[in-house]
N, C-alpha and C positions, 0 to 999 in steps of 0.2 A: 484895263477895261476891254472888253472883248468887242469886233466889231460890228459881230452877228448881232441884226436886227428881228426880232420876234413881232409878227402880224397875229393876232390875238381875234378871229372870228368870232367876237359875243362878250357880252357886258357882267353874265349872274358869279356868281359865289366862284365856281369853277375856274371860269376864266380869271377874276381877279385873284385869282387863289398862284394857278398858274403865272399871270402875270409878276406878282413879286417875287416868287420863285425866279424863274429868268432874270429879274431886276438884281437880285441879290445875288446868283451867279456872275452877275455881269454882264447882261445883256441889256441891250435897247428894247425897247418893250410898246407897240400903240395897240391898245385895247380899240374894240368897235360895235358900235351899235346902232340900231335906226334911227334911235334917240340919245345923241353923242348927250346932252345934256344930263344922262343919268352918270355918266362918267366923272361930272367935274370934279365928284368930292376924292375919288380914287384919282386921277392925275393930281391934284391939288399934296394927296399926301403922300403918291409914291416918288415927286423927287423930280429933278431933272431929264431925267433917261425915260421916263415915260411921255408917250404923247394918247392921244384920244383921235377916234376919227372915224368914216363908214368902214363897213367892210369892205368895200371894192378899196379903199383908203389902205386899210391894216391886210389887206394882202399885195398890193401892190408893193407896201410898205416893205415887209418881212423877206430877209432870207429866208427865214422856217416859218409857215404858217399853222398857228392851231387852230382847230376847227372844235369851238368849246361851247356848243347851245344845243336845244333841247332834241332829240332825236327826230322828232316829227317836223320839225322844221329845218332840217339839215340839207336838205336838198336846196331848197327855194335857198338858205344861205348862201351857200355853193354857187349859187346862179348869184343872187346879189356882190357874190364878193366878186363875182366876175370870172369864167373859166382862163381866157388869157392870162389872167394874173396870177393864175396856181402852175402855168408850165414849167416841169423841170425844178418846181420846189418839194424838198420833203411837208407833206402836210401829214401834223400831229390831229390822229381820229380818234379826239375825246366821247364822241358819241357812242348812245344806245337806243336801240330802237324801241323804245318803251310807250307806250299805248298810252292815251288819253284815260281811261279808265282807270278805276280804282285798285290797289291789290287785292285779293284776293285769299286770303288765309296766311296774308306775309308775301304770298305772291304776285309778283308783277308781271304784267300781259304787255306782249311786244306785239307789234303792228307788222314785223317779217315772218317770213319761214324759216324751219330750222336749217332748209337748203339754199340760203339766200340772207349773205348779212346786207347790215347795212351800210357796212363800209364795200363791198363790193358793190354796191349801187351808186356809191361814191365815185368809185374809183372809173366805172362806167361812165358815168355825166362828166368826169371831166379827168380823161385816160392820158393825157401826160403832165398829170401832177402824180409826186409819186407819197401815196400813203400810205400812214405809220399807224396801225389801232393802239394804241396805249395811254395809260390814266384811265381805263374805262373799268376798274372792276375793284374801285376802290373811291370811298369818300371823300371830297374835297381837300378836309382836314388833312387828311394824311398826301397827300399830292407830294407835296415838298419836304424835305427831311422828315420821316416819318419814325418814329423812335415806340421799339415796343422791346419788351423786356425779353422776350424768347429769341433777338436777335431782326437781321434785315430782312424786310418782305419782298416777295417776290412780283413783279410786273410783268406780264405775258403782253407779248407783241407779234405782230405779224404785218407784213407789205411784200410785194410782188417785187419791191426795188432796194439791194444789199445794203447800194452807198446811203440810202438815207433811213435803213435800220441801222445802220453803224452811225450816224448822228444821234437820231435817238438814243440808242447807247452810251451816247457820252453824254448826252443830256439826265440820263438815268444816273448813270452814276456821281453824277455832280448835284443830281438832285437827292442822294440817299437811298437810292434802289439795286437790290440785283434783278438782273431781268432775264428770260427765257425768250428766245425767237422761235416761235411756232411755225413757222414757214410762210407759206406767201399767203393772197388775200383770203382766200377760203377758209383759212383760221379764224379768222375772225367770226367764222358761225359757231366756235366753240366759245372763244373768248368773249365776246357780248354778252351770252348768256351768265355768266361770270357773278355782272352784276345784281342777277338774279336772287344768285344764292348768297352774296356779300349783304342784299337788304332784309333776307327775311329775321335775323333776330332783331335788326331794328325796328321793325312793321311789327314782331312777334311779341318782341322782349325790351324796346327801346335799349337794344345794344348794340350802339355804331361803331365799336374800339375794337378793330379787329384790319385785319390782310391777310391774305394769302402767301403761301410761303412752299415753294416746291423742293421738298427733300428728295436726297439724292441718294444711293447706294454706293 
């Protein structure tokens, strides 16, 4: 059993999706929420190795912090989980900056510029936690061992800081991923958008069975 503890910022699909991933790699796992009570039924059947608790709770918590809730409330999380309690940890930037409003012809509207993600506004509010963007351009579903018949998809990542894209890394591959490092935070204004184009046969065609997959020469 591994002895790396996972701090899990958020209760929905995502985060639980994630969290048994970790659990079944082998990790310690407390999920968090404002309302720890929506949690019970998910500690109750993930087992031992999970706990529940606030955010400033599950990041204090965590050697590795993910940060898995809705884009427009990502900030205010940030501040609830508490800035001291992300220094010097790799945090995992589930998020995307996707707008309250409706798609659009399959299309989804973000609340950033195409010069400004929203993991570099992350990384601003709270400059020595060191963050990871990845899981962000891909369904829940597929998070964790991901199995598609053309072979392993691909997860694109970016952060300002090596040692904890090289965590990530291992956390990809243990999760069933090859991954691409895009280079530091400013990537992430390519990568976010990602998600964009991974939802529209779903919004289009109710076709969520898919990843991305970077071939090489």
């Amino acid at each position: 059993m591994k002895s790396t503890k996972v701090g899990i910022i958020g209760s929905g699909q995502v985060a639980q999706t994630l969290g048994r991933g970790f659990l079944e790699s082998g990790y310690k796992v407390m999920l968090s929420s404002r309302d720890e009570s929506k949690l019970d039924e998910w500690q109750s059947d993930a087992g031992e190795h999970a706990k529940k608790g606030t955010f400033a709770e599950a990041a204090a918590y965590g050697d590795i912090v993910v940060l898995a809730v809705a884009g427009v409330v990502a900030e205010d999380a940030v501040k609830l989980a508490g800035i001291d309690n992300l220094k010097g940890k790799t945090v995992i930037d589930v998020t995307n900056p996707i707008a309250k409003e409706a798609p659009v012809n399959g299309l989804l509207k973000f609340f950033s510029d195409i010069n400004e993600s929203l993991m570099e506004r992350l990384q601003r509010l709270a400059p020595e936690a060191r963050f990871v963007k990845c899981f962000s351009c891909v369904g829940n579903h597929y998070m964790y061992k991901p199995q598609f018949a053309d072979g392993v998809p691909t997860m694109f990542i970016c952060g300002d800081n090596d040692e904890a894209k090289h965590e990530v890394k291992d956390i990809l591959e243990q999760f069933g991923w090859e991954y691409e490092d895009m280079g530091g935070a400013e990537a992430a204004r390519a990568i976010e958008p990602l998600c964009m184009l991974w939802c529209i046969p779903g919004f289009r065609e109710n076709r969520w069975t898919h990843a991305f997959k970077l071939l090489k020469a």
